[in-house]
VORO-518469 format. One record per residue (C-alpha): x, z, y; residue number from 0; residue in one letter. Coordinates in nm, 3 decimals. Layout:
N
(kolnu (X,Z,Y),NUM,A) ...
//
This chain:
324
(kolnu (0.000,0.000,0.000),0,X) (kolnu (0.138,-0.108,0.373),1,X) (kolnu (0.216,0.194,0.555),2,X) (kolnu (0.167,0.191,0.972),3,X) (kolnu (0.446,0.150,1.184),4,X) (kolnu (0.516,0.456,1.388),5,X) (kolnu (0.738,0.498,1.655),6,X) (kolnu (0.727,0.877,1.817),7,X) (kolnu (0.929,0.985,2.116),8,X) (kolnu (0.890,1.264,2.360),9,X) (kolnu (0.626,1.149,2.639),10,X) (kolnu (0.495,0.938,2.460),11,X) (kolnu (0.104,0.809,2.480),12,X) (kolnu (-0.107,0.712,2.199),13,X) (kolnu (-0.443,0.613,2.113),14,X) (kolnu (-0.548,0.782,1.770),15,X) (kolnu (-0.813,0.645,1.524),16,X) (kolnu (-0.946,0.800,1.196),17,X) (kolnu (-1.237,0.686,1.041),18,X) (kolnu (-1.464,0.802,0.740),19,X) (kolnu (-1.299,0.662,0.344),20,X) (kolnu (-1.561,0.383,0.249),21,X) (kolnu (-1.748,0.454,0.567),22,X) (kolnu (-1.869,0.771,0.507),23,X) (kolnu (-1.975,1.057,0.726),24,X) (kolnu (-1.686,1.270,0.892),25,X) (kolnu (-1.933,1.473,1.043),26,X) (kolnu (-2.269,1.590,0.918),27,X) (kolnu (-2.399,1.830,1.207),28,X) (kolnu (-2.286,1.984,1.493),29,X) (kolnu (-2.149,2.271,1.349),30,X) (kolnu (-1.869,1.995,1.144),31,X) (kolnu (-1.813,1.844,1.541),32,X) (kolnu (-1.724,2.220,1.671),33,X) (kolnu (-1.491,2.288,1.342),34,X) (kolnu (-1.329,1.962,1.451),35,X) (kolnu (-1.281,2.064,1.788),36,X) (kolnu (-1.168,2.390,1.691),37,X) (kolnu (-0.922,2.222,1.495),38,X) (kolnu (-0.817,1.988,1.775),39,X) (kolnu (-0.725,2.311,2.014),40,X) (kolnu (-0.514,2.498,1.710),41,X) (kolnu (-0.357,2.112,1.681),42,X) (kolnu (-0.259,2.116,2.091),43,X) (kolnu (-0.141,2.448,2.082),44,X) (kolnu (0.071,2.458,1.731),45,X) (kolnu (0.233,2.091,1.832),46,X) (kolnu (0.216,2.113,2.220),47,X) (kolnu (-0.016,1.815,2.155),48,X) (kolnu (-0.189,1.727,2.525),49,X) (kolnu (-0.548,1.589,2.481),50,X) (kolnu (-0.634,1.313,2.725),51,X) (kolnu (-0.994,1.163,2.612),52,X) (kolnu (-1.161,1.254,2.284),53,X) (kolnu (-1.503,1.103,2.124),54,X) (kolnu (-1.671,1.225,1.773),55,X) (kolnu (-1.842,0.953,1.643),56,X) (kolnu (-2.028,1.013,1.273),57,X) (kolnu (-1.783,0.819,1.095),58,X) (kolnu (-1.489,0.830,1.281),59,X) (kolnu (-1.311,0.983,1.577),60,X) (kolnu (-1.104,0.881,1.888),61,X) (kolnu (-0.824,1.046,2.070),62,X) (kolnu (-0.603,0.963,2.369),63,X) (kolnu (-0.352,1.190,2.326),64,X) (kolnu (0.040,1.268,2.502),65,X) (kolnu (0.357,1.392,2.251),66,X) (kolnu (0.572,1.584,2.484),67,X) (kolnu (0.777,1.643,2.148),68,X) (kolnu (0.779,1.336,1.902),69,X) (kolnu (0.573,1.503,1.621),70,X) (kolnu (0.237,1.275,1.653),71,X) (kolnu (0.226,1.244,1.258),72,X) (kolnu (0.291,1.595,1.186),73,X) (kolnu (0.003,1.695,1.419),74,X) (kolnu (-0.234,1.435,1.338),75,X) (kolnu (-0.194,1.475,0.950),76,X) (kolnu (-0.225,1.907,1.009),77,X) (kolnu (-0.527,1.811,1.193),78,X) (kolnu (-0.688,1.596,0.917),79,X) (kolnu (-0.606,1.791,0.659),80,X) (kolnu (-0.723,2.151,0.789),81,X) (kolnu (-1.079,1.965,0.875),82,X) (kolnu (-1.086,1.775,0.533),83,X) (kolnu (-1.043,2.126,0.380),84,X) (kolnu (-1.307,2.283,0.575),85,X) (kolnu (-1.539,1.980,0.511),86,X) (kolnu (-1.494,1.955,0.146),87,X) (kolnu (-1.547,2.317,0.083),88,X) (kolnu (-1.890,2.327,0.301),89,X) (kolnu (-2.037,2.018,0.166),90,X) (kolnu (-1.960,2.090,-0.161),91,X) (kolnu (-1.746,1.786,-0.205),92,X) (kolnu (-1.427,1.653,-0.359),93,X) (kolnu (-1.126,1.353,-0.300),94,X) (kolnu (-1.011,1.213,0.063),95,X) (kolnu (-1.250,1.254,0.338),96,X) (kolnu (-1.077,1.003,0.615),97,X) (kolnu (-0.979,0.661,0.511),98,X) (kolnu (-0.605,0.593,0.458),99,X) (kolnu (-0.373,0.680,0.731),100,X) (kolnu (-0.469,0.745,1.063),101,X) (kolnu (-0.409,0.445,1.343),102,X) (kolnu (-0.209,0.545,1.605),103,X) (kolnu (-0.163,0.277,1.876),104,X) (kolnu (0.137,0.349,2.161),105,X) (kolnu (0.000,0.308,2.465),106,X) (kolnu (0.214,0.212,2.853),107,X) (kolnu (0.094,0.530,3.000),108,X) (kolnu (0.074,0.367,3.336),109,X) (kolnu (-0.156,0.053,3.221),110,X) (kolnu (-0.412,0.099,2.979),111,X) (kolnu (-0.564,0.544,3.064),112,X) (kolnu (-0.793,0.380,3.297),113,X) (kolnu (-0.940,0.071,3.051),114,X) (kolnu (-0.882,0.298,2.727),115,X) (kolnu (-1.048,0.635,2.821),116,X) (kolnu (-1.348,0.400,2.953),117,X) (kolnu (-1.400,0.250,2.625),118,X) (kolnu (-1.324,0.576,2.395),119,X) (kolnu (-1.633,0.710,2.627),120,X) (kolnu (-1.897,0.461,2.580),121,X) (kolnu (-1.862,0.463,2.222),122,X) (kolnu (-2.213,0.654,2.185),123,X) (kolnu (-2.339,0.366,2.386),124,X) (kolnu (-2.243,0.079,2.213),125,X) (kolnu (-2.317,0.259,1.867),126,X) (kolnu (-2.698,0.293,2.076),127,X) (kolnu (-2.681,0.648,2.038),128,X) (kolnu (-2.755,0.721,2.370),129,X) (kolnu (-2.822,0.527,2.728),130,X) (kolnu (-2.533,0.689,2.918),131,X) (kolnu (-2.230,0.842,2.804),132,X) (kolnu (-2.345,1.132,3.008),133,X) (kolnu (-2.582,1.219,2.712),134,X) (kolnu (-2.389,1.266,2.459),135,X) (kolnu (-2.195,1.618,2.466),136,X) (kolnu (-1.925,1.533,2.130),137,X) (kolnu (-1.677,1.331,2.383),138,X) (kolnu (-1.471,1.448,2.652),139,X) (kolnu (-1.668,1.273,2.941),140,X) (kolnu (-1.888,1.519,3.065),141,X) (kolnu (-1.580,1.685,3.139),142,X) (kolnu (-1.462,1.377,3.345),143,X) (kolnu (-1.783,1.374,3.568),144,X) (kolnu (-1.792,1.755,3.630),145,X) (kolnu (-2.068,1.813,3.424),146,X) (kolnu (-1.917,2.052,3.198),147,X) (kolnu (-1.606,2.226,3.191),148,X) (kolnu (-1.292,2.127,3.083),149,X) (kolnu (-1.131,2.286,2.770),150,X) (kolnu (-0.853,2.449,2.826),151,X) (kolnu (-0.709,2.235,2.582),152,X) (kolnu (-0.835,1.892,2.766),153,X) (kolnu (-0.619,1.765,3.049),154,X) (kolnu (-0.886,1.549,3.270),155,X) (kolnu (-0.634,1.507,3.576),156,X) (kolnu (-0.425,1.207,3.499),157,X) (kolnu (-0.645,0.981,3.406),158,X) (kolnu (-0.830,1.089,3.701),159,X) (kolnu (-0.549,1.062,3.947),160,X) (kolnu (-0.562,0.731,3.882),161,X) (kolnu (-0.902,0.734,4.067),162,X) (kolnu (-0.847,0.953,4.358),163,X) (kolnu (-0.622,1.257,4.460),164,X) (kolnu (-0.927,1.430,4.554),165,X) (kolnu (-1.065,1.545,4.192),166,X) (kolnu (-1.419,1.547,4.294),167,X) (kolnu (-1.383,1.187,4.489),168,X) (kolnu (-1.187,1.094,4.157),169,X) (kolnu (-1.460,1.224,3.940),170,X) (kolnu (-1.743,1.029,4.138),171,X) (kolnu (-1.541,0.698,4.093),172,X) (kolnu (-1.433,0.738,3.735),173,X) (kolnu (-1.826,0.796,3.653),174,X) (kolnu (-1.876,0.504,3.846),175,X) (kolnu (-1.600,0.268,3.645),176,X) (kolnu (-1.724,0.394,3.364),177,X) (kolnu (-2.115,0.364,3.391),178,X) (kolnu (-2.148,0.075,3.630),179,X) (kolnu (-1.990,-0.201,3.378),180,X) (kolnu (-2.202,-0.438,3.168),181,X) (kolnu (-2.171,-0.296,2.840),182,X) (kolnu (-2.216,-0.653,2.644),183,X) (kolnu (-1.886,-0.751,2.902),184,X) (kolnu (-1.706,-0.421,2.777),185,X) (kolnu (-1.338,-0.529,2.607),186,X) (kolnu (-1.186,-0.354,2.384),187,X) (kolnu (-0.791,-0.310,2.536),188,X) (kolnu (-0.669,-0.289,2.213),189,X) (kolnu (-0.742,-0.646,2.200),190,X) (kolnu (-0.368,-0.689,2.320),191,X) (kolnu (-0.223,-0.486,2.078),192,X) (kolnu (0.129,-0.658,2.018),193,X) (kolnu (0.267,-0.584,1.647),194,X) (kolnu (-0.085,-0.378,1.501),195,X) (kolnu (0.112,-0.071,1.749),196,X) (kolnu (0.198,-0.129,2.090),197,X) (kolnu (-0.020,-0.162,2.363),198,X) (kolnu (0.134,-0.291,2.690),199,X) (kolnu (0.354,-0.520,2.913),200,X) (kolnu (0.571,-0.758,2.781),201,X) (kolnu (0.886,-0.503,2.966),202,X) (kolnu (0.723,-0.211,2.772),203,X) (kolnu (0.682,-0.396,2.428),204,X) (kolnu (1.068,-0.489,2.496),205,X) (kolnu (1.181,-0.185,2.507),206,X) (kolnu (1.003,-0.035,2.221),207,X) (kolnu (1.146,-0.285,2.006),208,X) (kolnu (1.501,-0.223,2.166),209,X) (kolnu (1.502,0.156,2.207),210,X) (kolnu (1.357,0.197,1.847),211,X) (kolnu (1.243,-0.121,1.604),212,X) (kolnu (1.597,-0.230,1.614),213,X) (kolnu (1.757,0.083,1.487),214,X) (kolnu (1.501,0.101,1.201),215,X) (kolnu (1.628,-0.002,0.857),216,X) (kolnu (1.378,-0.258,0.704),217,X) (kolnu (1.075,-0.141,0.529),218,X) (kolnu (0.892,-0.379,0.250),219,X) (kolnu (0.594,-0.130,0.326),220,X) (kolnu (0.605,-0.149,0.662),221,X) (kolnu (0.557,-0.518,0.691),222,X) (kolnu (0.508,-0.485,1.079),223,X) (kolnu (0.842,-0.359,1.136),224,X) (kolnu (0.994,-0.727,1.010),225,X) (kolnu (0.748,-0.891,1.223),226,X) (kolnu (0.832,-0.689,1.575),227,X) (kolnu (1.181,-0.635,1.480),228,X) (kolnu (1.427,-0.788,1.818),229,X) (kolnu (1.532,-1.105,1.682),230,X) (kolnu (1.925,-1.202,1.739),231,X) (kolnu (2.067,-1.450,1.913),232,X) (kolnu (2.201,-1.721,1.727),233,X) (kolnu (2.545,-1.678,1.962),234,X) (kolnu (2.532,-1.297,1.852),235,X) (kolnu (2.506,-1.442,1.489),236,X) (kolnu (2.798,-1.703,1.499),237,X) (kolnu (3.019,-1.383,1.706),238,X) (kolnu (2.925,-1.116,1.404),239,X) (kolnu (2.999,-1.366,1.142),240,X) (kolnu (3.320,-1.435,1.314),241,X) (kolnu (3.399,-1.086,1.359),242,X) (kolnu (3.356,-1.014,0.983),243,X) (kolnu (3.537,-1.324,0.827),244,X) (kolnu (3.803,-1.395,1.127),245,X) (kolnu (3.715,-1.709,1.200),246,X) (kolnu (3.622,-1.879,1.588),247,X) (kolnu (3.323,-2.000,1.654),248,X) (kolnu (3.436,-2.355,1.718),249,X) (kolnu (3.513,-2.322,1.295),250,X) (kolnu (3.148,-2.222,1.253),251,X) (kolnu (2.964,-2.472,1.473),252,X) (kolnu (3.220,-2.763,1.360),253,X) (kolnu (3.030,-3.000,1.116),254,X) (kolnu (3.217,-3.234,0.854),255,X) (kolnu (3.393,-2.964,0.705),256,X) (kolnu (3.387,-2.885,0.319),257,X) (kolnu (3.381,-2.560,0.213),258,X) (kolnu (3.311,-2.388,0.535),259,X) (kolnu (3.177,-2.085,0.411),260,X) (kolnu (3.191,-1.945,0.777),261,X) (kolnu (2.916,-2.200,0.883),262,X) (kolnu (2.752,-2.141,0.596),263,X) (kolnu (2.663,-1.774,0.596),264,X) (kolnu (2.618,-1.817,0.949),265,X) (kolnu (2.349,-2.095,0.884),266,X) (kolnu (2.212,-1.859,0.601),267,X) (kolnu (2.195,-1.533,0.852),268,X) (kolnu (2.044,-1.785,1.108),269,X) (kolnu (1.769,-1.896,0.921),270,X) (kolnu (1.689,-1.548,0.790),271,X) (kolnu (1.742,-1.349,1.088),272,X) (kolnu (1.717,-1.601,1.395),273,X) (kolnu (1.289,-1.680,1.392),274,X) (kolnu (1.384,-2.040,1.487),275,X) (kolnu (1.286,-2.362,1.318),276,X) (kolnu (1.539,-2.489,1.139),277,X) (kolnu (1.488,-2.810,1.368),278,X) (kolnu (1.618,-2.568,1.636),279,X) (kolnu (1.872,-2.435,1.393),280,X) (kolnu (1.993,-2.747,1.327),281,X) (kolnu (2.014,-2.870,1.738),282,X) (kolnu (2.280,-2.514,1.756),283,X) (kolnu (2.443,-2.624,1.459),284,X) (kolnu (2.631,-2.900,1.608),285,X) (kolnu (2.273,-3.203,1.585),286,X) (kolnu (2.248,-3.196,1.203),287,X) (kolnu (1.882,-3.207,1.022),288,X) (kolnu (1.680,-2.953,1.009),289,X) (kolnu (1.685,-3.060,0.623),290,X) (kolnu (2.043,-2.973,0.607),291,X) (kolnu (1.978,-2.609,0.750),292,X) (kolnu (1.720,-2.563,0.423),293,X) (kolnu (1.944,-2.754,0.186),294,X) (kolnu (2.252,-2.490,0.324),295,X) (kolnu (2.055,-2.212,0.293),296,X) (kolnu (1.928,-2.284,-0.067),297,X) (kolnu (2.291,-2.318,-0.190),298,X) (kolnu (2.405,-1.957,-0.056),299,X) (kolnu (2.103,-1.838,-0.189),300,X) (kolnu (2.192,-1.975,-0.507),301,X) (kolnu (2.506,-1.863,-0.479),302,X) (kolnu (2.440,-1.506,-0.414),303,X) (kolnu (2.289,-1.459,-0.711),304,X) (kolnu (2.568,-1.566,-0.935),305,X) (kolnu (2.881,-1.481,-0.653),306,X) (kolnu (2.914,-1.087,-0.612),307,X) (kolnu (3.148,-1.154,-0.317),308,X) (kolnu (2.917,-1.358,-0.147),309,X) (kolnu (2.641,-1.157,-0.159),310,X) (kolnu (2.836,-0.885,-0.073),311,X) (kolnu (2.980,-1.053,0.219),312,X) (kolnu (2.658,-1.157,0.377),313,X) (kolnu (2.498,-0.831,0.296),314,X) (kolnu (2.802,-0.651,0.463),315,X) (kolnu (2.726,-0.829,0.800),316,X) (kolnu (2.348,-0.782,0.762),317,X) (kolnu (2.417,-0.421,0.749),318,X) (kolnu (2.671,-0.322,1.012),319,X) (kolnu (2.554,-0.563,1.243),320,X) (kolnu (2.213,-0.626,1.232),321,X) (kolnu (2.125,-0.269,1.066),322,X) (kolnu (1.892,-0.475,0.808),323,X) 
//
């Protein structure tokens, strides 16, 4: 089974989404929603978790939630489990309550609070539970509008900073952001999720994968990882296969030659590594076909599985330079 990509870091923002296994009900009654929220304080104050947003749906449950320490599946899974427990004992029940692993999307703090809280609120409202979010008391919104009050365990004030400095002027236009927009025109920002995971700008996404996908060792469950992974240059190829072998680059991009094994592993790494065509491949390589970049990779395939050397070698510079 694919596992989730998670990336965790201190300050970090996520969006959190557990539903129901097979569908089912999460919560039964009221009574389940307050265990669940009594759960969700112990969770903020045993993992310094900061609650932004919150909905309870029946089946499934949203939170917008800040890691000043990067322990979002620790607190998440604590949280899960200690209401599973509680659920399964008072309904008489057995086996997983939530489906799979939780989805946690990161979040650019400073783009999406405004768009994402909006949507975690009116829920209830596309699910035609209620008419306003304002009716339903199981999310975090009356809170927003000043209609109840805040947990001490809910921090309302960024998102609404984002609205006014003045929290009653910034509670009067968040209400109004939220209220005033044609549900059947409501998008949901995850939408632009890059990766299944990130949630942002293109400088954001870029340093995610920079700052953390690159200095994660490949994953055949996490098939998401391969997919966002930062994606050499083919220059930073030719330079590391250089490096290893002690060769110049002129001897790898030099066509004509037999038995350049330089050229070939670099080819080889190229194609693997590079996400180019091998038309494109093949336009670096000095203008040969992009048929010749398939036929040169087939034959150090083939030869890695026969030449311990090889296979070493290549593996070697996959490892220390490309931490794959």
């Amino acid at each position: 089974m694919a596992r989730p990509l998670r990336v965790e870091y201190a300050g970090a923002y996520y969006h959190v989404i557990n539903r129901g296994n097979a569908g089912e009900k999460v919560f039964r009654g009221e009574r389940d929603k307050e265990k669940f929220l009594e759960y969700l304080e112990k969770t903020a104050e045993r993992f310094f978790l900061i609650v932004h947003t919150y909905c309870l749906m029946t089946n499934h449950y949203h939170l917008l939630v800040e890691t000043p320490y990067p322990n979002l599946s620790n607190a998440i899974q604590w949280l899960n489990v200690s209401y599973a427990t509680y659920f399964n004992k008072k309904h008489q029940r057995k086996g997983h309550l939530f489906q799979g692993r939780f989805k946690a999307i990161l979040i650019e703090a400073d783009e999406y609070p405004g768009q994402l809280s909006r949507y975690i609120h009116l829920n209830p409202v596309r699910a035609g539970m209620v008419i306003t979010p304002g009716e339903y008391q199981w999310s975090s919104y009356p809170a927003f509008t000043g209609k109840a009050k805040a947990s001490n365990w809910l921090q309302t004030e960024w998102i609404l900073s984002y609205f006014d400095k003045k929290k009653k002027s910034a509670m009067k236009k968040y209400k109004n952001f939220v209220e005033e927009i044609d549900i059947k025109s409501l998008e949901n920002p995850n939408k632009n999720v890059v990766g299944g995971f990130i949630l942002g700008n293109t400088p954001f996404v870029d340093w995610v994968k920079d700052t953390f996908l690159s200095k994660m060792e490949e994953e055949k469950e996490i098939p998401a990882l391969n997919k966002l992974r930062p994606k050499p240059s083919l220059e930073r190829i030719v330079q590391a296969v250089c490096e290893d072998i002690g060769c110049s680059e002129r001897d790898i991009l030099t066509k004509g030659r037999k038995r350049n094994r330089a050229r070939e592993i670099a080819i080889y790494i190229a194609r693997d590594l590079s996400g180019l065509s091998c038309k494109e491949l093949g336009k670096y390589f000095n203008e040969i076909s992009g048929a010749a970049i398939t036929m040169k990779y087939r034959q150090v395939t083939k030869g890695m599985t026969t030449d311990k050397k090889l296979r070493q070698k290549v593996n070697r510079i996959k490892n220390q330079k490309f931490n794959i």
